[in-house]
C-alpha positions as CSV (number, residue, x, y, z in Angstrom):
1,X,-88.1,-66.2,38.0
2,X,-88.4,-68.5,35.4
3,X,-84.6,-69.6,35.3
4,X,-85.7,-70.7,39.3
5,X,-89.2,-72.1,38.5
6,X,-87.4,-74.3,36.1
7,X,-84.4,-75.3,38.3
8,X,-87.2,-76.4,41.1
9,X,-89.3,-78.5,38.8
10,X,-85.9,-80.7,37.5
11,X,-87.9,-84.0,37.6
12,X,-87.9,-85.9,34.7
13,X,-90.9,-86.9,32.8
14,X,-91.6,-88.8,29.7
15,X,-93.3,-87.2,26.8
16,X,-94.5,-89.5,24.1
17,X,-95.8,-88.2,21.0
18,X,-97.1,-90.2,18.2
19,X,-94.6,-92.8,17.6
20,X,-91.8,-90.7,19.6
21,X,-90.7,-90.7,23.3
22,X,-88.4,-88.0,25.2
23,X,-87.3,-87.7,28.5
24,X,-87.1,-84.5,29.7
25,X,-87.1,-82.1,32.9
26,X,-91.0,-81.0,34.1
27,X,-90.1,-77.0,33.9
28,X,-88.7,-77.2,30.3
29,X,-91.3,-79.1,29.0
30,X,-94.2,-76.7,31.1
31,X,-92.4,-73.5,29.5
32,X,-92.1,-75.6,26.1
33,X,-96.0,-75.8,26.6
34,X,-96.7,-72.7,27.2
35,X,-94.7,-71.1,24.2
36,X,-96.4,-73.7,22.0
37,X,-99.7,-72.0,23.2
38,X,-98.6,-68.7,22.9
39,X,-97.8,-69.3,19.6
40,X,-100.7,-70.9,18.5
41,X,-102.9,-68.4,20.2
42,X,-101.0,-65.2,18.1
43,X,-101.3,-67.5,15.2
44,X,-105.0,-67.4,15.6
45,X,-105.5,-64.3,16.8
46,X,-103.5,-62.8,13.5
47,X,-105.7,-64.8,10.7
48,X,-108.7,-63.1,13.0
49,X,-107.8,-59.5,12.4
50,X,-107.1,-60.3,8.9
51,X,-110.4,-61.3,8.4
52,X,-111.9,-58.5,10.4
53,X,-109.9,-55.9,8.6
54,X,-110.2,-57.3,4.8
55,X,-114.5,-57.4,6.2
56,X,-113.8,-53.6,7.1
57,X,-112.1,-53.0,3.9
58,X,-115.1,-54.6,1.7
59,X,-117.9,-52.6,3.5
60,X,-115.7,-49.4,3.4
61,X,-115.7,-49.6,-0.3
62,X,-119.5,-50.7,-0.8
63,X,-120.2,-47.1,1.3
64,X,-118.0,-45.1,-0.4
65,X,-119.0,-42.8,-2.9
66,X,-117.2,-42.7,-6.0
């Protein structure tokens, strides 16, 4: 499915970016979008449960009796 959303969206666009400028199809640069999100959602999502687990790990040993 995405192999044909990307062969029906073959228009291209211009992407500019700071001081850059590409031309490239609409699908790749939608699924290149939506991997960037992806990515920086797991990203996020990681350094969360990190947190959340190194939080658990501190109150575990504070009720712990040694």
């Amino acid at each position: 499915m995405l192999l044909v959303f990307i062969l029906q969206n073959l228009d291209s666009v211009t992407l500019e970016l700071f001081a850059w400028e590409f031309t490239v199809p609409l699908g790749v640069t939608l699924l290149f979008a939506a991997i960037a999100g992806a990515v920086i959602m797991a990203l996020v999502g990681g350094i969360r449960i990190l947190q959340i687990r190194r939080a658990a790990n501190r109150q575990r040993k504070l009720t712990t009796p040694s």
